[in-house]
Structure formats: C-alpha cells, structure tokens
C-alpha atoms as one frame of an Amber mdcrd trajectory, in Angstrom:
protein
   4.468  -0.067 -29.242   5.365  -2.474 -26.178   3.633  -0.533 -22.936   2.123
   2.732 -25.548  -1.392   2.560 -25.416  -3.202   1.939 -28.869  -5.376   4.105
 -31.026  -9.142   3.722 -30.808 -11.323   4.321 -33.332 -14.909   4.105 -33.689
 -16.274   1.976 -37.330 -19.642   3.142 -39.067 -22.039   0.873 -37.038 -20.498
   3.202 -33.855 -18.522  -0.359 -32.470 -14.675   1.009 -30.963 -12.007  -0.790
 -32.136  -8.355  -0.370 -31.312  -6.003  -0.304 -34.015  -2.243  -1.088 -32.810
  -0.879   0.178 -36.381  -0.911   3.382 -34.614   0.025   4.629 -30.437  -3.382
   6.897 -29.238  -2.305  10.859 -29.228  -3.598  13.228 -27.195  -4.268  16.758
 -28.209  -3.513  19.802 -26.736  -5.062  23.361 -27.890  -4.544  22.032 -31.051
  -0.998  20.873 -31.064  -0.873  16.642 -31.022   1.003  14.323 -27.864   2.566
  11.494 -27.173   1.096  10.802 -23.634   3.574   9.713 -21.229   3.197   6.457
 -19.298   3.093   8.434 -15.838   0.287  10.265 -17.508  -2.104   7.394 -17.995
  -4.529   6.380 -15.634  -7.253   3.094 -16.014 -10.245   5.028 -17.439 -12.236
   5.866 -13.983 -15.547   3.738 -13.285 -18.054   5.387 -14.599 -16.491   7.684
 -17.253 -18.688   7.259 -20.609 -17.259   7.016 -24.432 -18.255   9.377 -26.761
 -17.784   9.170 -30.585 -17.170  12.399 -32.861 -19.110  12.994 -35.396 -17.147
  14.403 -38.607 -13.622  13.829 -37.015 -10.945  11.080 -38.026  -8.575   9.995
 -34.894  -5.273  10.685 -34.993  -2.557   8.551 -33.561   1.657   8.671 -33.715
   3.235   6.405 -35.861   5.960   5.045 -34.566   7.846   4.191 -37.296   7.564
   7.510 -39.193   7.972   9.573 -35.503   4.780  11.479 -36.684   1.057  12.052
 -35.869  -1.253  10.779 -38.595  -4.965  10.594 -39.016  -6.355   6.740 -39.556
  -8.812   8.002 -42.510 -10.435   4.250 -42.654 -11.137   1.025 -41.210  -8.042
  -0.765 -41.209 -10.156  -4.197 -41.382 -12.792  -2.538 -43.966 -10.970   0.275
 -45.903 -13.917   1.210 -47.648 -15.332   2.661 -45.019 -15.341   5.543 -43.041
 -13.947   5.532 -39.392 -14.898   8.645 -36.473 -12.692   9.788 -33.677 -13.659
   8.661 -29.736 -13.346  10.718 -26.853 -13.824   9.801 -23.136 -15.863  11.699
 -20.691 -14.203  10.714 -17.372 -15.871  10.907 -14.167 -16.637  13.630 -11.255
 -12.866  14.189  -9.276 -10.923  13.197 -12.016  -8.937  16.527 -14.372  -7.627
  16.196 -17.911  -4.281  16.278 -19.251  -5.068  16.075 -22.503  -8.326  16.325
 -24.875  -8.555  13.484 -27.642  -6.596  14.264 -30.716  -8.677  14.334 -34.135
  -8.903  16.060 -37.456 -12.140  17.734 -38.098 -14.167  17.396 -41.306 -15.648
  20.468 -43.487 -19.225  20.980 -42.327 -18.979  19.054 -38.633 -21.159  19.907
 -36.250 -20.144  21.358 -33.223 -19.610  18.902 -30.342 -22.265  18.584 -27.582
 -21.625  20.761 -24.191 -18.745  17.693 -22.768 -15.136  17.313 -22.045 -13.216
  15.538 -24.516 -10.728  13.673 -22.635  -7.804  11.281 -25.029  -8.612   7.813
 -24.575  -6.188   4.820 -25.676  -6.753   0.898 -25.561  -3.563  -0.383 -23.159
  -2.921  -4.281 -21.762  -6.524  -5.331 -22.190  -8.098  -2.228 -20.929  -9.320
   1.340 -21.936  -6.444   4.261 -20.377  -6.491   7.861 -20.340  -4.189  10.925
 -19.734  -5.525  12.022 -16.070  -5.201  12.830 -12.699  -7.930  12.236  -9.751
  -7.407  15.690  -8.115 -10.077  14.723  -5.299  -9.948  11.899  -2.982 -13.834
  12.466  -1.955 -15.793   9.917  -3.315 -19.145  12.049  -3.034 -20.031  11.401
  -6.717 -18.490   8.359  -7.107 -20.626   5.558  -9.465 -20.041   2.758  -7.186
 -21.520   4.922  -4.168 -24.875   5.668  -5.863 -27.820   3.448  -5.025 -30.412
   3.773  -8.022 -33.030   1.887  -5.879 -32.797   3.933  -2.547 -32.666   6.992
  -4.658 -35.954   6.296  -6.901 -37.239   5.117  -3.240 -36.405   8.260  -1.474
 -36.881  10.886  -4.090 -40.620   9.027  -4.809 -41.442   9.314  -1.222 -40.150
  12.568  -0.490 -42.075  13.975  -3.080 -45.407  12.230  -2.581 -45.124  14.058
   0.694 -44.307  17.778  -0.315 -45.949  17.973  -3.564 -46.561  21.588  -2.834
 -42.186  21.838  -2.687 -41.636  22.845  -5.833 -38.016  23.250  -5.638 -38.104
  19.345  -4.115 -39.829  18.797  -7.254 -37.120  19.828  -8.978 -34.712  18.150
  -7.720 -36.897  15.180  -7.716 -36.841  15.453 -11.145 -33.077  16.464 -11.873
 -32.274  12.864  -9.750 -34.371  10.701 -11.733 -34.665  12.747 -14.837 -31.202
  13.881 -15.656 -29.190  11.472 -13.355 -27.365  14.781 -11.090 -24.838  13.574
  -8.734 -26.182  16.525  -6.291 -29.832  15.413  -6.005 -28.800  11.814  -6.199
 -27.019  12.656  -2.828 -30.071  14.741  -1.507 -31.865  11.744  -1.652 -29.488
   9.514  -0.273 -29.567  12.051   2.909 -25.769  12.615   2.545 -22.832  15.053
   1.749 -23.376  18.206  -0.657 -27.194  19.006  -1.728 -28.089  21.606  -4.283
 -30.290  24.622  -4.215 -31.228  26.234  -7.636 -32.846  28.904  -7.306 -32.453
  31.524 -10.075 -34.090  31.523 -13.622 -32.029  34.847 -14.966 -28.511  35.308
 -15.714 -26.195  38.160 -15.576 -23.957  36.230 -18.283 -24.351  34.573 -21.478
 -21.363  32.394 -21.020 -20.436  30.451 -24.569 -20.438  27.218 -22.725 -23.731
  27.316 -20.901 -25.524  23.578 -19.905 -28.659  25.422 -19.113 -29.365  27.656
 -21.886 -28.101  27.940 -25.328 -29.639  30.494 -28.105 -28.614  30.415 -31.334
 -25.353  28.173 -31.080 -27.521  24.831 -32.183 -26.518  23.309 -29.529 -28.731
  21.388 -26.683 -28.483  22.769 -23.615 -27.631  19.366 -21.472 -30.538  20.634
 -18.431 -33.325  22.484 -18.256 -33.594  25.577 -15.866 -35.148  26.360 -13.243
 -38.559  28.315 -14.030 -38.956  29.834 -10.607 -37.843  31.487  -7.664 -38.716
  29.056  -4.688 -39.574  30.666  -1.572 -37.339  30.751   1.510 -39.682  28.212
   2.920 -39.162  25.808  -0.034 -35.630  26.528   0.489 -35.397  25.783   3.599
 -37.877  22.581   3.576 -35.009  21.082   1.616 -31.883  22.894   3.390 -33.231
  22.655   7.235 -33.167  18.861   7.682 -29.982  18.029   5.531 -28.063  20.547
   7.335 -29.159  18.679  10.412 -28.306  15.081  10.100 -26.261  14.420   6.941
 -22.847  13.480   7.475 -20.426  16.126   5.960 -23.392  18.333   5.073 -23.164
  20.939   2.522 -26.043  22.918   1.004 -24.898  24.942  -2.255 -26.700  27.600
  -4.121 -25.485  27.944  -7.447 -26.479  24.965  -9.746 -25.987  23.871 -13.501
 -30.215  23.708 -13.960 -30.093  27.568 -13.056 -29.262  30.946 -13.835 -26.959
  33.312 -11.388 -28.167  32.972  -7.730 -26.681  36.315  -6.395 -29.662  37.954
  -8.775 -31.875  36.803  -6.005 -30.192  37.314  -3.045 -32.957  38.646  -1.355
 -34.306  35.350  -1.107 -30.656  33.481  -0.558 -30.783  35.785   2.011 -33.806
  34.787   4.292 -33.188  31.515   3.575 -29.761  31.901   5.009 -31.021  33.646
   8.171 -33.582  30.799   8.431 -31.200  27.636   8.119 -28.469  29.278  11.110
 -31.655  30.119  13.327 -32.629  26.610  12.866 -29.278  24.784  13.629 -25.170
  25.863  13.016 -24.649  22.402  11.472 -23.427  21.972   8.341 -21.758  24.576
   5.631 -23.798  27.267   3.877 -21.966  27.313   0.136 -22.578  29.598  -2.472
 -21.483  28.836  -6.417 -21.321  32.262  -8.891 -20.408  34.155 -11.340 -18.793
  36.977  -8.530 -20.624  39.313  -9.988 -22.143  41.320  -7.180 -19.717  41.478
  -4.349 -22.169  43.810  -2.508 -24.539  40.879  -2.525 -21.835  38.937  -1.607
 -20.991  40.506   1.761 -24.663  40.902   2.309 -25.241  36.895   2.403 -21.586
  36.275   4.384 -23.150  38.750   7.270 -26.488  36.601   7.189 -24.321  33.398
   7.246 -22.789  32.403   4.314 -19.521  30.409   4.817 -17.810  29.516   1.703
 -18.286  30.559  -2.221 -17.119  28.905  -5.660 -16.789  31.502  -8.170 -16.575
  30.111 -11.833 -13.649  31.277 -14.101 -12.437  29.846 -17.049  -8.986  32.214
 -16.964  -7.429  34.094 -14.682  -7.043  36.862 -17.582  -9.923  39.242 -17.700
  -9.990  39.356 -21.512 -10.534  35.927 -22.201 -12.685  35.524 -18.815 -15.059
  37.982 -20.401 -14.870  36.511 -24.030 -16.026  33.249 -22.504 -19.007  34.894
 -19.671 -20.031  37.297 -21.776 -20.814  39.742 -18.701 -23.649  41.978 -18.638
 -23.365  44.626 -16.294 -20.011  43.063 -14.330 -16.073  42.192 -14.560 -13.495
  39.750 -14.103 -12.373  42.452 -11.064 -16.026  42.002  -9.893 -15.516  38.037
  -9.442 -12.043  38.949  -7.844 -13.396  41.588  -5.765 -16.584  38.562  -4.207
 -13.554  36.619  -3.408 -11.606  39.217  -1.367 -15.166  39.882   0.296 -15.607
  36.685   1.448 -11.837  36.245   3.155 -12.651  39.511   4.898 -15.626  37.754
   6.055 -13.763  35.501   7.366 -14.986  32.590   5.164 -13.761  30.101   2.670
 -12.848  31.068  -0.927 -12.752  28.648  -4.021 -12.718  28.769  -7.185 -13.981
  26.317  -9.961 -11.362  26.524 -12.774 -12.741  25.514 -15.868  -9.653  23.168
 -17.782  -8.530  22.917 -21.686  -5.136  21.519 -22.151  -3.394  23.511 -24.037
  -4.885  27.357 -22.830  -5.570  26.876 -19.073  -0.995  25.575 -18.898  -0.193
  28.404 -20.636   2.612  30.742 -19.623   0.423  33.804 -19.512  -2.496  31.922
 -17.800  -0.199  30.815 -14.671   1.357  34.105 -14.131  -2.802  35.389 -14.055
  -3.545  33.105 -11.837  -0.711  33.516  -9.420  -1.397  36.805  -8.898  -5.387
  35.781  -8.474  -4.406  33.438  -5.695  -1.801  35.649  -3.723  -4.633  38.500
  -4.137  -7.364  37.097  -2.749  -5.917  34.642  -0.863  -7.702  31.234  -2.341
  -8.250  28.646   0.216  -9.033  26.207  -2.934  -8.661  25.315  -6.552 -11.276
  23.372  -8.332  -9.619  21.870 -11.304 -13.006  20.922 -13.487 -12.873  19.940
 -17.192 -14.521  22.335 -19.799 -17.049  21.405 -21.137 -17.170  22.489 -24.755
 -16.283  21.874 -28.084 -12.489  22.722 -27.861 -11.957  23.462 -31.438 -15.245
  26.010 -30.864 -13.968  27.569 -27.884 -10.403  28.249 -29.029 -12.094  29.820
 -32.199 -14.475  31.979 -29.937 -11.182  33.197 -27.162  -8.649  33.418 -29.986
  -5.553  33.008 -27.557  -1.986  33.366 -28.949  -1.684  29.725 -29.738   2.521
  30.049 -29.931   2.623  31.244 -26.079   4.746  28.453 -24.604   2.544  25.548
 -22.699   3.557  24.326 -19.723   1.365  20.958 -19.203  -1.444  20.738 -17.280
   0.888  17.596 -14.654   3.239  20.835 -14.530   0.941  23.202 -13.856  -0.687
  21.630 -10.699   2.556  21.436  -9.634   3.767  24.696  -9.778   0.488  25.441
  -8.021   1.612  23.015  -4.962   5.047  24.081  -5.121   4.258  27.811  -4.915
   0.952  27.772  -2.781   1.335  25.086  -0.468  -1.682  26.070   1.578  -3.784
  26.165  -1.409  -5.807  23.162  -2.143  -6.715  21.341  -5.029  -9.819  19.445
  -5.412 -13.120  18.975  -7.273 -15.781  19.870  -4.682 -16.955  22.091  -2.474
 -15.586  20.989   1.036 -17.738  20.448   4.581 -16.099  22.920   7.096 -17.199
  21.461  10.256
C-alpha cells in the first residue's frame, strides 16, 4: 500500500482511525474505486469530517484485488465501526463520494456532500479538484472578529433593515460565506428575498416536509422592500472590490416569484451608481420575468440544474407550474440580453459523468450559449437521491476528471468555476 492512501474509519466513541489493512475506496453511483494518485488532493483547509451513521467503510484489499467492508474495530473487534465522509470546502468539486455499505433501518444522511476521504503520508487526502481559483470563501480569508464587529454595528444602526437583519443573523447564526463577506465590505453579497417556491426540489436546505430531514437554514419570512434592498445593495455596489450583489439565496424560496420587487430594486441600484454586477440565482422558471429584470438591469443569472436531461431535472425540482425548457429558455433570454449566463451544476459521481448526461449537456451549452459552468457538489444523501431519479445505473460512466475535460476540450470558451464572477 506504499503511496495508496489508507482507510478511515470512525470507532464507537466517534474518534477516526486509519486502518492500513485496507487502501480508502471511493464510491461512485454505487459502483466502488480505487482512486488514482493524480486524483488525490490534501483535504482543503477548512473542509469538515462527517461520520455515517448506520454505514460500515469500505476499502480495497490489496491482496484479494477486491473492495471489502471493515465490519469492526480492527484494535477492538467487538465493536462496531461507522463509515467517514469529508465535506470539502467552497471551490473545490468531487470525484468521488465516500464508499460505504448501508445498514437496514439507517437514517437518511443530513442535506451534505459526501466526498471519499483517505489517511495518506501523515495527512488526511481526498479525490478532488479546486475548479475555482477565487478565494472569496476561503477559511483563511474570514475574520470572525471584524465580522461579529461589523455585522453588530451595522445592525445596531438599521434595526428597522430587516433583510440586514437577516443577514446579520445568517453571518453569525449559521456561519454563510455570503454575509460573512457582506460584512467584511467585499466581493459577492446576498439578497434573499423570497419566502415561496415554485419547486419542491428533493434536496432543499431551506425547507423539507415530510422527508425527516433538517432543513440546514431557515427561510426567509418576508419580502423586504426595495428600500431594504437597496440599503444593503446601494453601498456594496459602490465601494467593494469585485462587487457582486446576488438574488437567489439558500435561506429563500425562488426570487423570480417576486420580481416585481427585484425589479425596483434593480432600477434603484443602476440609478444610484453602474458599479458592480447585478446577479440573479434561479430555478429559470419564468423567462418572461427574466427579460423583464435584464431590461431594468440585470447582468448575469445562475440557473440551478442538477441534469441536463429534463426527466431527471424534473424528478429532482419537482416543478410546479414550469420545465426544464423553461430554465433553458431564461438562459437563451439572458444572452439575447446581452448578459452573462451560468449555470450551477449540481455533482454526484457516478450520474452527473454519465454518457447520456454529457451528450444533454452539450447540447445545453451549444444552445444557449453558456458563458459558465458551476461545478457544485450535491448535497444529499446519494444512496436517497439515486433511489428518488432511478437512472439506468449500467449507462457507461465517464469520470467526473474526464468529464471536465471533455467540457474544456469541446467548449473552450466555456468556463468552469464555483462562483458567480464580477464583470467589471
């Protein structure tokens, strides 16, 4: 096992232990990998650990040539042992989720990614690429002093903001890398402003009814006004370096159901100064809306997708009253705008690389001509959500390394990347 990164395993007291008796596996959709060395990556600064409840870690023997689950503690056999996952940081995409063997009766895993994590040469690896060079989110770049500072200050002042409330709260409350970087007066800065949805997506962080899971934020409760908008918009567009304001937020519902109000607020923050980008994140569903906001000055969207093929797209969002072609169409609206069209491309190894899923989302990108590709991890229980799309698992997977490079290969002027970019 000279240079193969070791198993970890997690003991009954929830202390990680590697066990060497056995290289770490990845998994993907189900089928179990040997990670390749120029797959690994030092597991980013502030990624977290996770341990799985119900699940025994599986890892390749080398001597047999197989995959095996370790189904106790090597150094206490008596006892029971649990699989560990990473959760790796913002900027950072998957190659493979952490390879386990689920117990009857587990409960389904929390709303995270799942990343394979391995112990290698005195440190923790995983299977990863950073597919972002911005350090906006960062760990090292976040001052918790400054922002408690700030966000204290800011709202002893506008106590009557209650969408700086908000975010106030979703800084110090919940830890959001957004608000953390409102209130460090720099880069992207969110604006929730929606309490409905148009979807009932399977994999929702804001609401979750009847799943038994926790949704990991609470939503917003109201509509803020243009002025409360803007009171947060106005003076970050002005003076932040690389400013970006986004509608569109995990705390929220679908923005574009108030567009009205994105509207105004639009109108409001270009009569006040052309600094900065206005960005919008969505479902798609509404590409009236869409054009609507792009003439008031809108400048770039992020639609959210987990596939490129409408049938699983809509197994996943659950629409009500909208289509996959709807989300494609708010993209093609926003080019003829003459704006800047992303998308934020949910990943699972394993169904995202598959055959049928690349040749989807080559014809998405030569449609409506993509200026970028956000390749985020899905956050989900991957066993659940496989269960839920029912793909054909024997369609032939082509790696998730592979994939983005077919993408680069075949769309050289389309970007990949984990945020939305500043275009001025």
């Amino acid at each position: 096992m000279k240079n193969r990164p070791a198993l970890l395993y997690a003991d009954v007291n929830g202390n990680i232990f590697d066990w060497p008796g056995l290289e770490m596996a990845g998994a993907s959709s189900g089928e179990w990998k040997r990670p390749g060395s120029d797959e690994l990556i030092a597991l980013p600064e502030g990624s977290e650990l996770f341990l799985l409840p119900d699940r025994l870690p599986i890892g390749f023997n080398p001597a047999t040539r197989g995959f095996e689950p370790l189904a106790s503690d090597p150094y206490d056999p008596a006892k029971p042992v649990r699989a560990v996952a990473a959760f790796i940081s913002p900027a950072y995409t998957q190659l493979y989720s952490t390879a386990y063997r689920t117990n009857a009766r587990a409960p389904l895993l929390p709303l995270f990614a799942y990343t394979a994590v391995g112990w290698l040469n005195g440190g923790f690896v995983v299977p990863a690429v950073r597919i972002d060079s911005d350090q906006r989110q960062d760990f090292r770049n976040f001052d918790p002093k400054l922002i408690e500072r700030n966000a204290a200050r800011r709202m002893q002042a506008e106590r009557e903001n209650r969408l700086l409330q908000h975010l106030g709260r979703c800084a110090l409350t919940y830890g959001c890398p957004a608000a953390r970087n409102l209130f460090m007066n720099r880069w992207e800065a969110p604006l929730p402003t929606s309490p409905e949805c148009n979807a009932r997506c399977i994999g929702c962080i804001s609401r979750q009814d009847g799943t038994g899971l926790c949704a990991t934020q609470d939503r917003i409760t109201f509509v803020p006004a243009p002025e409360e908008i803007c009171a947060v918009a106005i003076p970050h567009l002005q003076k932040a370096p690389g400013a970006v304001v986004s509608f569109g937020q995990g705390c929220e519902g679908e923005p574009l159901l108030e567009a009205k109000t994105l509207e105004a607020s639009i109108r409001a923050m270009r009569n006040a100064t052309s600094r900065g980008t206005i960005n919008l994140n969505t479902n798609g569903s509404l590409p009236e809306a869409v054009d609507m906001l792009c003439r008031a000055g809108l400048q770039s969207i992020r639609v959210s997708i987990n596939s490129a093929r409408p049938q699983y797209h809509e197994k996943y969002f659950r629409p009500r009253g909208f289509s996959f072609d709807d989300a494609r169409r708010s993209l093609c609206v926003v080019k003829a705008n003459g704006g800047f069209a992303s998308i934020n491309y949910f990943v699972l190894p394993g169904f995202t690389d598959q055959e049928g899923e690349w040749n989807a989302l080559r014809k998405l990108i030569s449609e409506t001509r993509l200026d970028l590709i956000q390749m985020r991890n899905l956050n989900i229980d991957p066993e659940w959500y496989l269960d839920r799309l029912k793909p054909d698992q024997s369609e032939k997977k082509i790696g998730i390394q592979r994939l983005i490079a077919r993408i680069r290969d075949e769309f050289p002027d389309v970007k990949l990347g984990y945020f939305n970019p500043p275009l001025d």
